[in-house]
MARKOLKOL-944490 format. One record per atom (N, C-alpha, C, CB): x, y, z. Coordinates in steps of 0.05 Angstrom, whole numbers, padded with zeros to 5 digits, always signed. Last residue first. Glycine has a CB too. Example, Ala and Ser with C-alpha at 12.3 -4.5 7.8 and 13.67 -1.06 7.14 Angstrom:
<atoms>
+00257-00045+00142
+00273-00021+00143
+00258+00001+00157
+00282-00012+00114
+00264-00114+00156
+00246-00090+00156
+00264-00066+00156
+00226-00089+00181
</atoms>
This chain:
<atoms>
-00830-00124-00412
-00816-00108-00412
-00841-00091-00425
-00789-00114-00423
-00818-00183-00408
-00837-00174-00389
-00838-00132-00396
-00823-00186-00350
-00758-00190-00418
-00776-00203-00433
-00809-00195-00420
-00768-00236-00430
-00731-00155-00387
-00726-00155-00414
-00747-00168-00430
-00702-00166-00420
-00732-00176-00339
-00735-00142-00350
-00744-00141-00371
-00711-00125-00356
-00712-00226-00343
-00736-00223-00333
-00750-00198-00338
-00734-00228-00308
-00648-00216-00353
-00679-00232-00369
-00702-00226-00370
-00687-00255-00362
-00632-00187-00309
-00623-00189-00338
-00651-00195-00353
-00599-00215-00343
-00656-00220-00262
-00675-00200-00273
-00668-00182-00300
-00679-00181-00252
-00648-00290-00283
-00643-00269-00265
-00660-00248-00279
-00612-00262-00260
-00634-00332-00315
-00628-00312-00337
-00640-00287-00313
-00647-00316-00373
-00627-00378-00269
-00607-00366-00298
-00599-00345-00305
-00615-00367-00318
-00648-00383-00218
-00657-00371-00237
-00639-00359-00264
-00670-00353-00224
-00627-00433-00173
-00621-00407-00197
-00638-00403-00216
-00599-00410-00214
-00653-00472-00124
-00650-00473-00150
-00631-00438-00163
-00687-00478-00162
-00661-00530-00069
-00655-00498-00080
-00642-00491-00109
-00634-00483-00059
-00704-00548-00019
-00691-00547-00041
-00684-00520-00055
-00705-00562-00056
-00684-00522+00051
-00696-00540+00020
-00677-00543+00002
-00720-00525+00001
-00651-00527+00096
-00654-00543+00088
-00679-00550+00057
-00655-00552+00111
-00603-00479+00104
-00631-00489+00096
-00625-00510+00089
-00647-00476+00076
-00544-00476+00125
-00570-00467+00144
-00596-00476+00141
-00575-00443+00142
-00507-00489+00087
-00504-00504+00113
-00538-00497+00136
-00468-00489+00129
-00534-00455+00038
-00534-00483+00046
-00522-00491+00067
-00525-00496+00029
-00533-00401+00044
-00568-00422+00060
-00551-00450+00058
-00611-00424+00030
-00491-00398+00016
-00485-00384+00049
-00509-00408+00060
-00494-00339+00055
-00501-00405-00032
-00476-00422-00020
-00488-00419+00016
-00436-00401-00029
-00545-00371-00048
-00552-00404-00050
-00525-00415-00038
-00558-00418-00085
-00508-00320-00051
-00529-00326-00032
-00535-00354-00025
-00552-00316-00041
-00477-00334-00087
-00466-00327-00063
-00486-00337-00033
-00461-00293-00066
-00517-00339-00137
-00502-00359-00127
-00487-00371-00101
-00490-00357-00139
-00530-00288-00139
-00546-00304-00131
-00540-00335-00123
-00560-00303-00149
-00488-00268-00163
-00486-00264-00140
-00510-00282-00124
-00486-00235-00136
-00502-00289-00214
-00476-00285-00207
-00472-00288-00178
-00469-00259-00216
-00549-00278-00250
-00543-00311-00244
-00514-00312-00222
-00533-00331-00280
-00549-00224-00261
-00552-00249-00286
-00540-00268-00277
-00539-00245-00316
-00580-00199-00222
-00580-00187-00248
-00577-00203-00265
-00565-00169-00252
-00617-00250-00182
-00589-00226-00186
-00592-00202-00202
-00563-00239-00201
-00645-00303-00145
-00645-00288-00165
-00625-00266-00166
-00669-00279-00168
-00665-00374-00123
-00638-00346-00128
-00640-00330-00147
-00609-00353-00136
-00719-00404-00095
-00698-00402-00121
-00688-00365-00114
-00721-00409-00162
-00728-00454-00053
-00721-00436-00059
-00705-00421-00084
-00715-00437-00044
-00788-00491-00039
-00769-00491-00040
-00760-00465-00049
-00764-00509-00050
-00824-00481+00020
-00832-00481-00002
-00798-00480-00017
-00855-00457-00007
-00817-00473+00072
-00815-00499+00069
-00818-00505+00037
-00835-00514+00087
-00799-00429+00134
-00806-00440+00096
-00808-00460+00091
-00787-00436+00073
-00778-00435+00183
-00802-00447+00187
-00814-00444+00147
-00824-00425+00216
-00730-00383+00173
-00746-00413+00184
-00773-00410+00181
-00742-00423+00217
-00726-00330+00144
-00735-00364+00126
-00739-00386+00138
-00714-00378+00108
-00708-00296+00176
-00726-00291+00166
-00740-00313+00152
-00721-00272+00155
-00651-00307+00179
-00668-00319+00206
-00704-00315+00188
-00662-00290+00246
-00601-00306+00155
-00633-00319+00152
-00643-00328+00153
-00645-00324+00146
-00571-00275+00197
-00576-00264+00168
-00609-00271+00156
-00552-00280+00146
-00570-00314+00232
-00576-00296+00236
-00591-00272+00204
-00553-00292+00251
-00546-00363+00199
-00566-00362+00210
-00590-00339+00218
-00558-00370+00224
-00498-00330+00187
-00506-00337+00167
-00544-00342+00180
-00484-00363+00154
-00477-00336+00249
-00477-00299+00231
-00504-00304+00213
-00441-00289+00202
-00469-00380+00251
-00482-00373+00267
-00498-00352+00257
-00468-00369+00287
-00433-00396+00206
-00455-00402+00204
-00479-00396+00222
-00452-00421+00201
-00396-00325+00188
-00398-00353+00203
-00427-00365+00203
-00388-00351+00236
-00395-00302+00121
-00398-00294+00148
-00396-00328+00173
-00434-00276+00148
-00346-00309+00075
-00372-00320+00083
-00372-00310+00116
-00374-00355+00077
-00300-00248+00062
-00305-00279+00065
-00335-00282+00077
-00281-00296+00086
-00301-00196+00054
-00289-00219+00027
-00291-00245+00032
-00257-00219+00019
-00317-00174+00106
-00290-00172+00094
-00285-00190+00071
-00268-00177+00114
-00370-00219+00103
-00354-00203+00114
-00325-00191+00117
-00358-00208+00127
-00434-00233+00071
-00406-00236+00068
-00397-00212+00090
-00395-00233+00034
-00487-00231+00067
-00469-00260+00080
-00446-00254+00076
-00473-00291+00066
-00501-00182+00047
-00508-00189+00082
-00499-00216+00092
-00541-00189+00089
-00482-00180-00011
-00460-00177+00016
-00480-00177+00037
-00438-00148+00019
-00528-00201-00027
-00515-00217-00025
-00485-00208-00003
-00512-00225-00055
-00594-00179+00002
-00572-00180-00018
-00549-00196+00002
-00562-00148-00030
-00650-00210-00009
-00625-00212+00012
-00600-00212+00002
-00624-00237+00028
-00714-00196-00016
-00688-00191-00018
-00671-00194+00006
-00687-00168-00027
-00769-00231-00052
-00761-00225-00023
-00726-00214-00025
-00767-00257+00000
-00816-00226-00103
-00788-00235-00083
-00790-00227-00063
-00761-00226-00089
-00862-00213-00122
-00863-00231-00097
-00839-00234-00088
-00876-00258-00100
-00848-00202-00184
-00870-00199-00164
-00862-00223-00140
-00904-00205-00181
-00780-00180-00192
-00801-00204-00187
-00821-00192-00161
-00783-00238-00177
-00765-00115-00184
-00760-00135-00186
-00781-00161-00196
-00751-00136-00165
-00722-00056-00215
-00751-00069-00203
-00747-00092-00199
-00776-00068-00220
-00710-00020-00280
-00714-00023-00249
-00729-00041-00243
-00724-00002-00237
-00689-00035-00356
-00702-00022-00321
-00706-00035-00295
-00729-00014-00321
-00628-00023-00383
-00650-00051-00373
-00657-00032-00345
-00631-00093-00365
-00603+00006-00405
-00624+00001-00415
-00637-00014-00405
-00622-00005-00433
-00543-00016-00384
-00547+00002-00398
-00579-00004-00405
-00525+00003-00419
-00535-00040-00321
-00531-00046-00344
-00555-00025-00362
-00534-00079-00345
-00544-00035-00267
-00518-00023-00283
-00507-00029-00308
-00498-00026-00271
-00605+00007-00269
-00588-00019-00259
-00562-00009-00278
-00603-00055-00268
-00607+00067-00213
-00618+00044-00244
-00594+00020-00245
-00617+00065-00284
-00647+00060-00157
-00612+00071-00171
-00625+00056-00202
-00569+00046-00152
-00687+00046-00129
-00677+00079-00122
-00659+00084-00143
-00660+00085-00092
-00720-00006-00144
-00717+00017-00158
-00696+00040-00146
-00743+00027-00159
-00701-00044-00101
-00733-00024-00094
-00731+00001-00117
-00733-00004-00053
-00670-00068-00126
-00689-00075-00114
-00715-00066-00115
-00683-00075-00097
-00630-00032-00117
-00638-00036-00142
-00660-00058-00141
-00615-00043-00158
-00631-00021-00064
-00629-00003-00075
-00633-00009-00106
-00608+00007-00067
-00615-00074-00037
-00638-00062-00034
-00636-00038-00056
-00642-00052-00003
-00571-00112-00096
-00573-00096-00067
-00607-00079-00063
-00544-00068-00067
-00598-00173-00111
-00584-00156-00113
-00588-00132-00095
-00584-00152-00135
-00616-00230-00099
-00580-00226-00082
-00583-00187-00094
-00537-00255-00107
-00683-00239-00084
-00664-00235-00102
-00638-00222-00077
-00676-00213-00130
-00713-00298-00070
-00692-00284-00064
-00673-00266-00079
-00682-00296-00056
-00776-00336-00083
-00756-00322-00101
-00740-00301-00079
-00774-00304-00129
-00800-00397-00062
-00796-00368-00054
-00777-00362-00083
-00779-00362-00020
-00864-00431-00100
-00828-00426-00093
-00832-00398-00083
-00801-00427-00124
-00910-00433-00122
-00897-00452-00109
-00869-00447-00103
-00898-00473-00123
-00945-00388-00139
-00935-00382-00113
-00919-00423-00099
-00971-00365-00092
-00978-00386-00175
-00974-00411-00167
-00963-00414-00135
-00955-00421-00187
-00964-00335-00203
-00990-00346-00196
-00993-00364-00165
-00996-00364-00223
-00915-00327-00194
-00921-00312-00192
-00956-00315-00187
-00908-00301-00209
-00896-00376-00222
-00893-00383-00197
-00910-00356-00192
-00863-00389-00185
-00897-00359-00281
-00918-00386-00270
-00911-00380-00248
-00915-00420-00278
-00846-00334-00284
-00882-00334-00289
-00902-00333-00276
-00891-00351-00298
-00814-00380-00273
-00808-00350-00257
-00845-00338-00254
-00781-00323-00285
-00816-00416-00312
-00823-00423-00290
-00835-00401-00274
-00803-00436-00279
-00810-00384-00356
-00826-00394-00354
-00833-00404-00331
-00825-00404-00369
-00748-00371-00340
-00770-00348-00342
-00797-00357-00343
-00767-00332-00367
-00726-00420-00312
-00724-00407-00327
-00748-00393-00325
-00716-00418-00347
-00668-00455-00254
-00698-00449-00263
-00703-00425-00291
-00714-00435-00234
-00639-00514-00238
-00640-00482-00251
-00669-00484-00263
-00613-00473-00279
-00641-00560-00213
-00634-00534-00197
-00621-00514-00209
-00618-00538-00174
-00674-00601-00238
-00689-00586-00220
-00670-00562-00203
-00702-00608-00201
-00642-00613-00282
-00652-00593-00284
-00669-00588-00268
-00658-00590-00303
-00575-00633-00277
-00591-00635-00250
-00621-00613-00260
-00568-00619-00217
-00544-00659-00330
-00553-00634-00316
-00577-00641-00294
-00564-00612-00339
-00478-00695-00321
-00507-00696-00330
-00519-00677-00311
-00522-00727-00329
-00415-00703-00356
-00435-00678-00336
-00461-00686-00347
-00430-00638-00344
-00351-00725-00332
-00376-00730-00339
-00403-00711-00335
-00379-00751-00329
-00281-00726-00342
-00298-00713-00341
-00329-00721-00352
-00287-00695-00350
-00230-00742-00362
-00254-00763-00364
-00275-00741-00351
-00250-00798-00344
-00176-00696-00394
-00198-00705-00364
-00220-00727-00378
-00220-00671-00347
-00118-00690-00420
-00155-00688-00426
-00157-00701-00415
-00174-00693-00449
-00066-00644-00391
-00077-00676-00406
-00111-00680-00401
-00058-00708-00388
-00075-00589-00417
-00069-00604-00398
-00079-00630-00414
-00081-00596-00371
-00024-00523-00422
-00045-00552-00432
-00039-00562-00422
-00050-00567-00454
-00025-00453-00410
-00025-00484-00406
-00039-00499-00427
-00037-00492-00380
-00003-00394-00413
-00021-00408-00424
-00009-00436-00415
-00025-00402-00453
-00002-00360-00348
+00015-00362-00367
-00008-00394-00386
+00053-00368-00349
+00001-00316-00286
-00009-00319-00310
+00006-00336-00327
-00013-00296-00320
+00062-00328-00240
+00054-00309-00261
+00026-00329-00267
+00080-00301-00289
+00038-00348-00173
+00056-00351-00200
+00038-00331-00217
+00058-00387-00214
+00040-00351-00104
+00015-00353-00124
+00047-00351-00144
-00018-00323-00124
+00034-00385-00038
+00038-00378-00062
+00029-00376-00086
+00048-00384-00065
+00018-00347+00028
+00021-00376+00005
+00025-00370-00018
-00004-00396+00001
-00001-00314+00066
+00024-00320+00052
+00030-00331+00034
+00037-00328+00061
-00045-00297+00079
-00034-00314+00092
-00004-00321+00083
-00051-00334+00092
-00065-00257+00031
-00065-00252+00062
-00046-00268+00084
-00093-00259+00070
-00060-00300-00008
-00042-00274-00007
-00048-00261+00022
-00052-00250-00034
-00122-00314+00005
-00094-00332+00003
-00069-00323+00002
-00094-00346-00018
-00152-00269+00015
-00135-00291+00030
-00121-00296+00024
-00138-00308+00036
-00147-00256-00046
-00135-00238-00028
-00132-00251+00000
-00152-00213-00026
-00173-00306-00073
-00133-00302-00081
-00131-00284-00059
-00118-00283-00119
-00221-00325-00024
-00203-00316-00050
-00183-00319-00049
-00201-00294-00059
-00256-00321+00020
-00231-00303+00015
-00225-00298-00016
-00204-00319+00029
-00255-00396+00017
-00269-00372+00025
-00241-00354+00026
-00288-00375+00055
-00255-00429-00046
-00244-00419-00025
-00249-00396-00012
-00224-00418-00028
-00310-00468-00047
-00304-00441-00056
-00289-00446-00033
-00325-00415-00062
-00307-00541-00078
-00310-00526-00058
-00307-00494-00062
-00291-00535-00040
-00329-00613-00094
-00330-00580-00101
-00330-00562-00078
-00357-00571-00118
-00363-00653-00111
-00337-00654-00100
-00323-00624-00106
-00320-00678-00113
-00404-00671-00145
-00414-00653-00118
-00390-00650-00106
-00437-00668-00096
-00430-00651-00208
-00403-00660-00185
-00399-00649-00162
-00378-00654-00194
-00483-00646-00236
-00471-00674-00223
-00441-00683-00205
-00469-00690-00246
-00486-00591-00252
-00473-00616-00286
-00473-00643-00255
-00416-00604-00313
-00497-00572-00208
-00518-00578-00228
-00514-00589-00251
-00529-00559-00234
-00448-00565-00187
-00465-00580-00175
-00487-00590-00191
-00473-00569-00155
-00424-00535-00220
-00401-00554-00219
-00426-00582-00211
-00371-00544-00190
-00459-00482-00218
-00446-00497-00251
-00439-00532-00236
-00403-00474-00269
-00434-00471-00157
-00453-00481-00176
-00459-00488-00203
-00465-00472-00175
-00382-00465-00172
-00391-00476-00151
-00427-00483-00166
-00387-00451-00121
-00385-00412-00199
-00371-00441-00216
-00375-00462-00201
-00339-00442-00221
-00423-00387-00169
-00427-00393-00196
-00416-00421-00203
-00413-00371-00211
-00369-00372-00125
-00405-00394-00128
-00411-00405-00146
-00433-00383-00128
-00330-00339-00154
-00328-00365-00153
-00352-00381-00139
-00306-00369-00141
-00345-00284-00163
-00362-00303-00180
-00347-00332-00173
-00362-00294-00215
-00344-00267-00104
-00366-00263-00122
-00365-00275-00150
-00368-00236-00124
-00301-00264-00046
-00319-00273-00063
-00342-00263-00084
-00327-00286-00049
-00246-00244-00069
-00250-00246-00047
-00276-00278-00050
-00259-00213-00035
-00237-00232-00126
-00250-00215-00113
-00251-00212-00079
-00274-00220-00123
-00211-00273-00157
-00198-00248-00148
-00202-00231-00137
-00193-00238-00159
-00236-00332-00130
-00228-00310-00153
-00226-00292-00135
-00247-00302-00178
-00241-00400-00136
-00243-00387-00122
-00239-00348-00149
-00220-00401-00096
-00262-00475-00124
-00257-00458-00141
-00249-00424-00128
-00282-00461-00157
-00230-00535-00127
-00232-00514-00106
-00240-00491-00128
-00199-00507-00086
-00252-00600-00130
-00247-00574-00147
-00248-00556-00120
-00273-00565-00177
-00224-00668-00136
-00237-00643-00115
-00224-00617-00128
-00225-00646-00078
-00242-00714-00194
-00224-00685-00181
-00242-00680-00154
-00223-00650-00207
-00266-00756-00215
-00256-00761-00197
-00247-00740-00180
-00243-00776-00205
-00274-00747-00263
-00292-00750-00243
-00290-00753-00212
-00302-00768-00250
-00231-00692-00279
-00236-00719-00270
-00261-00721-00269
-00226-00728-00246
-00200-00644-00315
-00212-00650-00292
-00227-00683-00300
-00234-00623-00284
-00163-00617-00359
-00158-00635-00344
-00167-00641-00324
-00142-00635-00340
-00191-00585-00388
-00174-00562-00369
-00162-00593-00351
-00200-00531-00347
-00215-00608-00425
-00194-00600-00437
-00176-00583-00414
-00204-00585-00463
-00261-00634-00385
-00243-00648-00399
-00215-00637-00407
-00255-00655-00418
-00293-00577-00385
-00271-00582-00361
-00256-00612-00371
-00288-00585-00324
-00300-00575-00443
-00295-00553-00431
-00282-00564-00407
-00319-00535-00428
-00344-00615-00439
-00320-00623-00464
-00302-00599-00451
-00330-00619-00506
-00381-00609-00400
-00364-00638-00402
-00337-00627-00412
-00378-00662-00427
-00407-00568-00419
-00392-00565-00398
-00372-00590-00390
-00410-00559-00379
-00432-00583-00476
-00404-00561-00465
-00393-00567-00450
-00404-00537-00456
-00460-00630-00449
-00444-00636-00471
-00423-00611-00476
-00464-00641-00495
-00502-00597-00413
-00481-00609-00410
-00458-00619-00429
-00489-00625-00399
-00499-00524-00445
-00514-00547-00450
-00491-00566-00429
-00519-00556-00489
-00491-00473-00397
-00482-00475-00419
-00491-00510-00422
-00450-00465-00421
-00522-00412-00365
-00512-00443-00359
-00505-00464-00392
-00544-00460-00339
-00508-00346-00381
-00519-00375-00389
-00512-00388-00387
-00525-00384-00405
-00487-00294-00392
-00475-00322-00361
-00492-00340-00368
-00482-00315-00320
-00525-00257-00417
-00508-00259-00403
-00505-00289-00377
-00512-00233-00394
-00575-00269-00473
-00571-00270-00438
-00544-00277-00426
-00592-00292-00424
-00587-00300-00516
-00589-00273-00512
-00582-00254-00483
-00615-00271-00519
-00534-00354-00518
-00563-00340-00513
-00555-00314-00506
-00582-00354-00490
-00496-00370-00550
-00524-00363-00568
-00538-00354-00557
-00540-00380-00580
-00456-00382-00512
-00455-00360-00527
-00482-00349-00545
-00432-00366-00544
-00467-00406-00442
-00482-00411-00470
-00466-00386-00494
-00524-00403-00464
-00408-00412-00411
-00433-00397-00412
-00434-00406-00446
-00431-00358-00402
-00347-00420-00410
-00380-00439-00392
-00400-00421-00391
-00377-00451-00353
-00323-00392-00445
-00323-00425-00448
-00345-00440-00439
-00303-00438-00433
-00337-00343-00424
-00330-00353-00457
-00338-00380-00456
-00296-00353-00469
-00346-00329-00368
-00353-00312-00398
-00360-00327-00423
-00327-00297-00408
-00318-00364-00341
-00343-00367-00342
-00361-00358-00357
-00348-00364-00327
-00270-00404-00341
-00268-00379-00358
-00298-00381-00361
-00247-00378-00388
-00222-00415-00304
-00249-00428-00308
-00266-00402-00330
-00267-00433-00271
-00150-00437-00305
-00171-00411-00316
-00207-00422-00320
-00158-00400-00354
-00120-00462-00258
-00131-00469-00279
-00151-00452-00283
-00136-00493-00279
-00062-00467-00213
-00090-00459-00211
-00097-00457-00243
-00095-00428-00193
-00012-00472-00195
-00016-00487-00207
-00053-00486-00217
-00002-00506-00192
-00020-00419-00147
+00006-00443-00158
-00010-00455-00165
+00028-00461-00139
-00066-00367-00156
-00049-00392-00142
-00039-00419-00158
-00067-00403-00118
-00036-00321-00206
-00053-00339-00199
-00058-00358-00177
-00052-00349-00214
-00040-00255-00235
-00026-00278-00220
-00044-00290-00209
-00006-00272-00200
-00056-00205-00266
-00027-00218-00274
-00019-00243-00256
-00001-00194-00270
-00100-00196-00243
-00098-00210-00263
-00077-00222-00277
-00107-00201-00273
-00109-00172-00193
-00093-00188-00191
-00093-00207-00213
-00095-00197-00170
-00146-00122-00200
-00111-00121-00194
-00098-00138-00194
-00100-00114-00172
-00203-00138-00245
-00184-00148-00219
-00154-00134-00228
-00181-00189-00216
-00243-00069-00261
-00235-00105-00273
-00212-00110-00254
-00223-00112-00313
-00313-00052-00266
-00288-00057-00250
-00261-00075-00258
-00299-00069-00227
-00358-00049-00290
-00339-00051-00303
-00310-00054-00301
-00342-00040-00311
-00414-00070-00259
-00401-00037-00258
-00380-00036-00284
-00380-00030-00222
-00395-00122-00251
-00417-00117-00275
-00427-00084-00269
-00447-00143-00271
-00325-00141-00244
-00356-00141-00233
-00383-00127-00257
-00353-00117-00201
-00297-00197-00286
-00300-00169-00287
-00331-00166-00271
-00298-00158-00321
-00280-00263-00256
-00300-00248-00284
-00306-00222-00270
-00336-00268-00296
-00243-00319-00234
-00250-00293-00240
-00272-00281-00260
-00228-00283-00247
-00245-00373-00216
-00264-00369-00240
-00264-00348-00233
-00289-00382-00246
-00199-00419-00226
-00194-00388-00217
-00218-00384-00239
-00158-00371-00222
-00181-00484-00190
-00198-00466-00215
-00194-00437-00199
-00239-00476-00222
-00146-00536-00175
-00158-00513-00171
-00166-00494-00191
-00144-00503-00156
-00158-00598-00161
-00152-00578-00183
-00166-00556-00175
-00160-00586-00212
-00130-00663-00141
-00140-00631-00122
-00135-00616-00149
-00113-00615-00088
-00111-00713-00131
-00139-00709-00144
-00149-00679-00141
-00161-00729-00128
-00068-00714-00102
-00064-00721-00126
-00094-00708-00144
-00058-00755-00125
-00047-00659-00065
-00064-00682-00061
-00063-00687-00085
-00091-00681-00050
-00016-00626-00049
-00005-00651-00057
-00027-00663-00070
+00005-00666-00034
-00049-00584-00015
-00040-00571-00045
-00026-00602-00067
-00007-00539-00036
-00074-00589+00031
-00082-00608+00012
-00068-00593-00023
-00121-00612+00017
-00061-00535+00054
-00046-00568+00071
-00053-00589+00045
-00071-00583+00111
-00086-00503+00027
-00053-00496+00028
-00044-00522+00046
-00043-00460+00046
-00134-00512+00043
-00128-00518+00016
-00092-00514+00007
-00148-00497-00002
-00135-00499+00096
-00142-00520+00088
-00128-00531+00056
-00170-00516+00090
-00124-00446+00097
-00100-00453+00108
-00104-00486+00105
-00096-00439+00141
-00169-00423+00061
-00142-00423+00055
-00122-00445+00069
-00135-00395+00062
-00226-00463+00079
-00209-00443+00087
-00176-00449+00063
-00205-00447+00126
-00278-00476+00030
-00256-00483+00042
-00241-00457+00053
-00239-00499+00023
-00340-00495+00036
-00334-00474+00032
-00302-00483+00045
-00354-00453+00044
-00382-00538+00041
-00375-00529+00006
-00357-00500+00010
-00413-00521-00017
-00389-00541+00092
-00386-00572+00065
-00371-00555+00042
-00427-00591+00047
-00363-00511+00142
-00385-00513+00122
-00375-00529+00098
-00395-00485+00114
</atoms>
């Protein structure tokens, strides 16, 4: 699959002159936080999706951040126009999509998730190094935003009428359908009128992407759609997982919903 690298791939192309690898870890949204924060793969670069590549002004967790950030932000981590980005994190998978996406919607389609993660990659053997602060030489880096593949509350709306798009939300049936509250303090239950749910571990298996046969299977429920597709979560995260897995399978178009049901709660409320 185009956008998804095996370990034993990215451990043959570790030379490559143009190869930067990113570690876009970020704490699950329970409060969980990674065992493997003391270490990195060799030579791997902090994508720091919290601070650096998220909006800080907006009222909304994980905000896609203006292009003119996201430029000046992977410039200073030394990326190209030129780079092949691997991105990946500590989880296996769950927020390296995201940075996968971020990467696609500033315009760089040279971008991959390592499937697995650091726990593959530590599965297989390969090498990882302490944590430790860097600088790098400033990247030419260019980001113009693709704004047909994020979507915002106004759209979200309007589609509810309009019914021009599916909506998928990644988060599990159970917060979905109300049974659990969400895991963020104060924000209620429920979803978008009209989604449809596919949470996001039904593409994943042991920490990695299911196979594209699997993936098919998964969603089988979407042939014959044709209306394009937007991702929904709690705040933009796992929705991402999902929009990775359709892409070797679907063929629309396909978008994020940003500010997710975080937002959507909140402002409808």
């Amino acid at each position: 699959m185009k956008h998804i690298i095996s370990a034993a791939d990215l451990e043959r192309r570790l030379n490559e002159p143009d190869l930067v690898i990113l570690d876009a870890t970020i704490p699950k949204v329970a409060g969980s936080v990674s065992t493997n924060e003391k270490r990195r793969i060799k030579g791997a670069r902090f994508f720091d999706i919290k601070k650096t590549f998220s909006d800080a002004t907006s009222a909304f967790p994980n905000t896609l951040p203006t292009a003119e950030q996201f430029k000046r932000e992977c410039r200073k981590l030394g990326i190209n126009t030129t780079s092949f980005i691997v991105v990946y994190d500590d989880w296996g998978i769950y927020s390296s999509p995201r940075a996968w996406w971020m990467f696609r919607t500033m315009g760089h389609d040279k971008v991959a998730v390592l499937d697995g993660g650091l726990p593959e990659w530590e599965n297989q053997g390969y090498e990882t190094e302490p944590v430790s602060e860097q600088k790098y030489v400033s990247g030419n880096f260019k980001a113009t935003l693709n704004p047909a593949a994020v979507k915002d509350f106004d759209f979200i709306r309007s589609n509810i009428e309009e019914n021009k798009a599916l909506v998928i939300d990644a988060r599990s049936s159970d917060r979905f359908h109300s049974r659990v509250p969400e895991p963020r303090a104060d924000l209620r239950s429920g979803h978008i009128k009209g989604a449809i749910n596919i949470p996001y571990t039904e593409v994943l298996e042991a920490g990695k992407f299911k196979s594209k046969e699997q993936l098919k299977e998964v969603l089988r429920g979407l042939e014959g759609e044709t209306k394009p597709l937007v991702f929904s979560c709690g705040s933009g995260i796992t929705a991402c997982i999902v929009a990775l897995a359709s892409e070797s399978v679907l063929g629309n178009d396909k978008a994020i919903y940003d500010g997710s049901w975080t937002e959507y709660a909140q402002l409808t409320n």
